[in-house]
C-alpha positions as CSV (number, residue, x, y, z in Angstrom):
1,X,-12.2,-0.5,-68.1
2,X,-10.7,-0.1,-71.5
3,X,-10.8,-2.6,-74.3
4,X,-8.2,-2.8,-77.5
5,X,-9.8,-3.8,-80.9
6,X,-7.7,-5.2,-83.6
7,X,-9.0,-3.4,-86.3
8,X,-6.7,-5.6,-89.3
9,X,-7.7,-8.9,-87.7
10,X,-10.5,-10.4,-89.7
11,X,-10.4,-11.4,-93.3
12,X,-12.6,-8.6,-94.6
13,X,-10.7,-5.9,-91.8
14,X,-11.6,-3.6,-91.8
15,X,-15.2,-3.8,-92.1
16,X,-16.3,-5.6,-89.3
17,X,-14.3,-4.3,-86.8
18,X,-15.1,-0.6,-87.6
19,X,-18.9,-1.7,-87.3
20,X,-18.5,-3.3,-84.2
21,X,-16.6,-0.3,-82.7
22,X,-19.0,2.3,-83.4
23,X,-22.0,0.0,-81.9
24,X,-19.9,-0.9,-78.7
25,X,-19.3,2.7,-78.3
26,X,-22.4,3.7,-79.0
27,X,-24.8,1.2,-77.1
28,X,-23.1,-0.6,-74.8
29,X,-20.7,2.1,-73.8
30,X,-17.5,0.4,-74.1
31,X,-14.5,2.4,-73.7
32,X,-12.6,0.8,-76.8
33,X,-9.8,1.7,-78.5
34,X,-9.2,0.7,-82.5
35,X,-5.6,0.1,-83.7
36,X,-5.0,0.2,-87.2
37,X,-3.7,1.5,-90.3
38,X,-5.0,4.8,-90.3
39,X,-5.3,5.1,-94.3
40,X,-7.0,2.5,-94.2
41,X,-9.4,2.2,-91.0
42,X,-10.3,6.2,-90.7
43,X,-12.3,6.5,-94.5
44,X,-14.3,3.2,-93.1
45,X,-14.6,4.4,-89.6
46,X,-16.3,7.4,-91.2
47,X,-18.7,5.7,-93.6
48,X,-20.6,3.8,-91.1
49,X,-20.4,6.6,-88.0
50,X,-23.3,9.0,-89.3
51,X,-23.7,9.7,-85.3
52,X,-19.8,10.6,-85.4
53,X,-19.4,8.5,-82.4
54,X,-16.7,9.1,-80.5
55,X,-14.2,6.3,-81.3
56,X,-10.4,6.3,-80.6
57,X,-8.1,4.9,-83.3
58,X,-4.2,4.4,-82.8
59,X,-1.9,4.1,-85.8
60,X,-0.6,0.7,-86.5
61,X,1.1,1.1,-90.3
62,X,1.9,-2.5,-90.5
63,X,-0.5,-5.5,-91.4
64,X,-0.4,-9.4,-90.6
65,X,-2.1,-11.2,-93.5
66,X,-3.5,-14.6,-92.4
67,X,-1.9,-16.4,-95.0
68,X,1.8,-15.3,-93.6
69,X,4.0,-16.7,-91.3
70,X,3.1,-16.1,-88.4
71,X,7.1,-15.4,-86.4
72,X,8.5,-14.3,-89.7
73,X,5.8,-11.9,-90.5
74,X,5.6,-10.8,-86.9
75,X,9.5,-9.9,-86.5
76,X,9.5,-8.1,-89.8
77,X,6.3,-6.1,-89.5
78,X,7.3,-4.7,-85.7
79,X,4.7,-2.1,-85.7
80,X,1.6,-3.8,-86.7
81,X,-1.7,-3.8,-85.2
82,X,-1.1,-7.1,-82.5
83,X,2.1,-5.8,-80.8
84,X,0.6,-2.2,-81.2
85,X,-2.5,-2.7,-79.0
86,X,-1.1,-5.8,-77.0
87,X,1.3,-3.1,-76.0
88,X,-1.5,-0.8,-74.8
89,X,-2.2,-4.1,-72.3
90,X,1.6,-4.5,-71.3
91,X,1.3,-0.5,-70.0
92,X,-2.1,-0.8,-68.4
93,X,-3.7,2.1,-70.9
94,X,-6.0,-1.0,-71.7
95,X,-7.1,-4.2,-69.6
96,X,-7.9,-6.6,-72.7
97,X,-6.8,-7.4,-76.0
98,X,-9.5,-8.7,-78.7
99,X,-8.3,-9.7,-82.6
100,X,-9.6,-12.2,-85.5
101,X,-6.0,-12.2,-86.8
102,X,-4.1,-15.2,-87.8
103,X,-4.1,-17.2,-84.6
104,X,-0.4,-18.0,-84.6
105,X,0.4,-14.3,-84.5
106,X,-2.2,-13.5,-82.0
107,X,0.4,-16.3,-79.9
108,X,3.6,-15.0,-80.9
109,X,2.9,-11.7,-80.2
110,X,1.3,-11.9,-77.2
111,X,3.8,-14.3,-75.8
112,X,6.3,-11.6,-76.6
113,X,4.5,-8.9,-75.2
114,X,2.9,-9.9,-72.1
115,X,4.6,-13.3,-71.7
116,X,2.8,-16.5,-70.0
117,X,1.6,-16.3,-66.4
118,X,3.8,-18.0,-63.9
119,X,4.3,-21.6,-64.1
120,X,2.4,-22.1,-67.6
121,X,4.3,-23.4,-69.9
122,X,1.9,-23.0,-73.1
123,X,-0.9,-21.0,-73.6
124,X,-4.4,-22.5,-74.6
125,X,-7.3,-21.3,-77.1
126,X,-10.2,-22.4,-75.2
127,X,-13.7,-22.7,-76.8
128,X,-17.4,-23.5,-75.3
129,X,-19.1,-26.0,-77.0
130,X,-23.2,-26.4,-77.2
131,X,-23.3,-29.7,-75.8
132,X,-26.8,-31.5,-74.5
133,X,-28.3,-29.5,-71.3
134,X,-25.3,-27.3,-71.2
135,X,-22.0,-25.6,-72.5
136,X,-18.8,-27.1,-72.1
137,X,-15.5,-26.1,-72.1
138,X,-12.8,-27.6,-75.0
139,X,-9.4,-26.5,-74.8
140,X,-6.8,-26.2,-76.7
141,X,-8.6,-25.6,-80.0
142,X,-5.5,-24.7,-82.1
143,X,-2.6,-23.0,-80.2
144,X,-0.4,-25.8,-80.0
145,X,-0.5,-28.5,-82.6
146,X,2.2,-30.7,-80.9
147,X,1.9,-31.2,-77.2
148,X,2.7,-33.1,-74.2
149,X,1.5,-34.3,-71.3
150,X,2.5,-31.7,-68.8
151,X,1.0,-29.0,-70.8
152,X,-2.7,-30.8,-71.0
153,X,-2.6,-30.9,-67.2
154,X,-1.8,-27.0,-67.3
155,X,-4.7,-27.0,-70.0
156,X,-7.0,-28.8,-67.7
157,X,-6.3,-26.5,-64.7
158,X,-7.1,-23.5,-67.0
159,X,-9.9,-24.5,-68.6
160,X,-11.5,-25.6,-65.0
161,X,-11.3,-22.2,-63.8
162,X,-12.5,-20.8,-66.8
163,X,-15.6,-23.1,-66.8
164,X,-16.1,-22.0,-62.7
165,X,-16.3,-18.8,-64.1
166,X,-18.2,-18.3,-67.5
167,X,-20.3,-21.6,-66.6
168,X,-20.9,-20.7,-62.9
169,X,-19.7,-24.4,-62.0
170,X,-18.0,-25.1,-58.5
171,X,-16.1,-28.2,-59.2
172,X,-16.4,-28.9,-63.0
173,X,-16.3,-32.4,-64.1
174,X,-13.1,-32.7,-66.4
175,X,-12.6,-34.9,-69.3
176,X,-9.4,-35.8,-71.3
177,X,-10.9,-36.3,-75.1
178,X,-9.9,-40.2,-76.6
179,X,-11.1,-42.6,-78.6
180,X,-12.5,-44.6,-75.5
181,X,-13.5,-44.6,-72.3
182,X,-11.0,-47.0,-70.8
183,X,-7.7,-45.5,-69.4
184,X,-5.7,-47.8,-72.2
185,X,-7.2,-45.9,-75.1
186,X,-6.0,-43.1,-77.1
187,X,-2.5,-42.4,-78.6
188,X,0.7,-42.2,-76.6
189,X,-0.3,-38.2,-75.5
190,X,-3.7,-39.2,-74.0
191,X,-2.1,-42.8,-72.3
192,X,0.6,-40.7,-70.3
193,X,-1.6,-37.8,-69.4
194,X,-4.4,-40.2,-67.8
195,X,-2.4,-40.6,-64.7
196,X,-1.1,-37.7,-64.2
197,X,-4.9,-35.8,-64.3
198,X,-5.5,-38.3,-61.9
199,X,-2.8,-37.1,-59.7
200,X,-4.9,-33.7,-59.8
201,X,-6.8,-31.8,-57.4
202,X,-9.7,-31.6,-60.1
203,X,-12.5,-33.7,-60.7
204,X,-11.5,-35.7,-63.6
205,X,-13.8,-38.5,-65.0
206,X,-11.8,-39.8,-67.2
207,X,-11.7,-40.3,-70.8
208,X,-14.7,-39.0,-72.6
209,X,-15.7,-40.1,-76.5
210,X,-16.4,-37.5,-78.7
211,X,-20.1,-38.5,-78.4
212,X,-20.0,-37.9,-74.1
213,X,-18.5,-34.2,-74.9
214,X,-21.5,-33.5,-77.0
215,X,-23.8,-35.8,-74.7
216,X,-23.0,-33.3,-71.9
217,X,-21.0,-35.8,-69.5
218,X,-18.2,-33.6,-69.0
219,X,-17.5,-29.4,-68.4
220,X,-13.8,-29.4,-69.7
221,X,-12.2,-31.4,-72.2
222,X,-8.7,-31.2,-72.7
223,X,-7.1,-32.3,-76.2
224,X,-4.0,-31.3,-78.0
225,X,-4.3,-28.2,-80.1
226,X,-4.2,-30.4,-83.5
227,X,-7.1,-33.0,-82.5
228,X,-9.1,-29.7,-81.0
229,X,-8.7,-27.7,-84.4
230,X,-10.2,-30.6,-86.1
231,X,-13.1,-31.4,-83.6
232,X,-14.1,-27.6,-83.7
233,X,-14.4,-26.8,-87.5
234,X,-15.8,-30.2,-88.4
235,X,-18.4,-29.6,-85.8
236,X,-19.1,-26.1,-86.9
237,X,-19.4,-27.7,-90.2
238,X,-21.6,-30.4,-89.4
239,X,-23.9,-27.6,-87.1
240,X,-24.2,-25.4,-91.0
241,X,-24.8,-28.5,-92.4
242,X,-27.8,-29.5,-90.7
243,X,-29.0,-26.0,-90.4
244,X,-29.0,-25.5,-94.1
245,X,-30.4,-28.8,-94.9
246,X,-33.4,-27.9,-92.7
247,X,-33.8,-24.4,-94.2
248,X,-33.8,-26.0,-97.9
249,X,-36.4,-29.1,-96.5
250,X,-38.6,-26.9,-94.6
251,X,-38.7,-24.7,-97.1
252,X,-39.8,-26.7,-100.6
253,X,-43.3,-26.9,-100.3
254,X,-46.7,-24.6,-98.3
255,X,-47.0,-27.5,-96.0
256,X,-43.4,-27.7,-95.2
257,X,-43.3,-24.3,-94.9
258,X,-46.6,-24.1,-92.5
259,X,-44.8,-26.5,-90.2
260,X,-41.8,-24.4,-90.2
261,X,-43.6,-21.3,-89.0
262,X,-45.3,-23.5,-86.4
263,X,-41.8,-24.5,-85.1
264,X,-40.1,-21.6,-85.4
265,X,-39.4,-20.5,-81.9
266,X,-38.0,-23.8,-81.9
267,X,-35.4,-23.3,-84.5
268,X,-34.4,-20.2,-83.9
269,X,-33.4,-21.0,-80.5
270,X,-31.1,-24.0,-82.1
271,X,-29.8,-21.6,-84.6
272,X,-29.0,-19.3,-81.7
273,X,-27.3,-22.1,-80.2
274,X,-25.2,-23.1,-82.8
275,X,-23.9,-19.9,-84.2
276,X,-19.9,-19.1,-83.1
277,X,-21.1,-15.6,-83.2
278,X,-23.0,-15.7,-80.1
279,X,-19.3,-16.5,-78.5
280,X,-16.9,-14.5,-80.8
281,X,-13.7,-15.3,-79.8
282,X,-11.8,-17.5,-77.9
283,X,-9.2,-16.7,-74.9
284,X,-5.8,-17.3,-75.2
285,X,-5.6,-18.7,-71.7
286,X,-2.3,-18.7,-70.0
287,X,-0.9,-15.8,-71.5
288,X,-0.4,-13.2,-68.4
289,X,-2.8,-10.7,-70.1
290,X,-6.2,-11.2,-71.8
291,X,-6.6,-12.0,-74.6
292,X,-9.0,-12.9,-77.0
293,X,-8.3,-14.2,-80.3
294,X,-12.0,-14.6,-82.9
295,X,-12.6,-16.3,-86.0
296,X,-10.9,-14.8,-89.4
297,X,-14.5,-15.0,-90.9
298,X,-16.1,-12.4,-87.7
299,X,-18.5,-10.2,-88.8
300,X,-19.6,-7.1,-86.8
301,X,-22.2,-9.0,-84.4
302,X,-19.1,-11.7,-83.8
303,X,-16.6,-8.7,-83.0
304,X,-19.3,-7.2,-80.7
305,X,-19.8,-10.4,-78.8
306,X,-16.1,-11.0,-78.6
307,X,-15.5,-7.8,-77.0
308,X,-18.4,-8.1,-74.8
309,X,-16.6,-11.4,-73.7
310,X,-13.4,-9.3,-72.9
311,X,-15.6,-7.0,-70.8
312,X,-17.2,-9.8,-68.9
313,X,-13.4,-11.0,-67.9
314,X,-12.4,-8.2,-66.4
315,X,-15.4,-7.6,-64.5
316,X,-15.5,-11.3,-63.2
317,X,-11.4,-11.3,-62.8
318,X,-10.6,-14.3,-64.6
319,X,-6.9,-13.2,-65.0
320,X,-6.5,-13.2,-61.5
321,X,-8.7,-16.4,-61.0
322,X,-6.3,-18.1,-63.6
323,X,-2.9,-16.5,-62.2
324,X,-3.8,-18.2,-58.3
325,X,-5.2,-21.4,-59.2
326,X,-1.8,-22.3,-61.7
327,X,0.1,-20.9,-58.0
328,X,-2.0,-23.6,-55.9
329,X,-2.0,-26.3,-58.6
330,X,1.1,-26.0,-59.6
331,X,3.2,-25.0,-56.0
């Protein structure tokens, strides 16, 4: 089992990537490979080895800012660190690919690269949400701002074996996310893809509210990649929100503060729950190859967990889970 590492990915690159690598290596004993701009990544890969751990780096010379386009940039800067180590995945020197690079490149590239599986028509960003009693599934969180109904059925189908497999569910309740419950409600995307998720061998339940996603009443929740960008950031920002407020409140006077050390446990297992670094990264599902795509802000314990994800697909074969349920689905 061999893991890639996109060592330009994150916006601080390549800081927390070099971090990450040195404590996969060293204890988890992942079999990881960095690509990179040597110049760049070798003086920082030094700094913070003092163990001179053993860690492989490949030479990438090019660089994909996040603030560039993602095709343009992509075709003009052939040999940068994406295509590079998605490449390692293409020749089977490497079973996963894991970046915090601009999400649109992550696409591109990988779509060039490794292509889509068979029958898929557009890949998904799939993320798990903290919801009440549970996790659930939310796909597509940014991959595809304009979609159609054909493609949320493909999203549904991928996100359903996704959640049998990270969520251990046998027959995950699916939801298609609107602005009510009724079958009438939503915009034209969410009216036309109603019937045909109902036409589905999946459990679908229907519309779900934002309020039932986070109320736990559904596994998988399927949404175009505009409306899913949206629900994700405002929520992480709602989550830091709260979290800081309650740090400042519990915090301004000895009694507030003696309350706070009584609850502790308590809040540190909310914190836990709410912090996108316990995830790291989300997977491009769809694309026939994993991949895993994390936030540009990942620090080193985000990278870590990301790649930790990666490992956990390959052990549990969700690529091949994902290649022969599309085949059934979709025959």
């Amino acid at each position: 089992m061999r893991i890639v590492l996109d060592a330009m990915g994150s916006d601080k690159y390549p800081e927390p990537e070099v971090q990450a690598a040195v404590e996969l290596v060293e204890k988890h004993g992942i079999d990881l490979i960095l690509v990179g701009n040597q110049e760049i990544v070798e003086p920082r890969l030094k700094a913070v080895n003092p163990n001179n751990v053993a860690v492989r780096l490949i030479h990438a010379p090019d660089v994909l800012e996040m603030g560039e386009k993602a095709v343009e940039s992509s075709l003009k800067k052939r040999k940068n660190s994406m295509a590079i180590g998605l490449d390692l995945v293409k020749k089977g020197e490497a079973q996963a690919f894991v970046t915090a690079g601009n999400t649109g490149s992550a696409m591109f590239n990988a779509l060039r690269v490794l292509g889509r599986l068979p029958g898929v028509q557009r890949p998904a960003l799939s993320a798990i949400f903290p919801v009440k009693n549970g996790r659930c599934v939310v796909l597509d969180i940014g991959a595809n701002a304009d979609c159609r109904p054909d493609f949320l059925v493909q999203f549904a189908i991928m996100g359903s074996v996704y959640a049998q497999k990270v969520l251990n569910l046998p027959n995950p309740r699916v939801g298609l996310l609107a602005n009510g419950e009724e079958p009438g409600k939503g915009n034209e995307l969410t009216r036309n893809t109603h019937p045909l998720l109902k036409e589905c061998n999946l459990n679908f339940i229907g519309n779900v509210e934002a309020k039932e996603l986070f109320g736990g009443h559904a596994d998988v929740v399927v949404t175009d990649g505009f409306t899913g960008n949206v629900l994700l950031k405002a929520s992480e920002s709602v989550a830091k929100l709260i979290t800081d407020v309650l740090k400042e409140e519990l915090t301004a006077t000895t009694r507030t503060k003696l309350g706070a050390l009584l609850a502790k446990p308590a809040f540190g297992k909310i914190k836990k729950m709410l912090d996108p670094s316990e995830v790291g990264a989300a997977p491009l599902l769809g694309i026939d190859g994993l991949v895993f795509v994390g936030h540009g802000r990942s620090d080193a314990r985000a990278m870590v967990s990301a790649v930790l994800l990666a490992q956990w697909a390959i052990q549990n074969n969700l690529l091949d889970s994902m290649r022969q349920a599309i085949k059934e689905q979709l025959a």
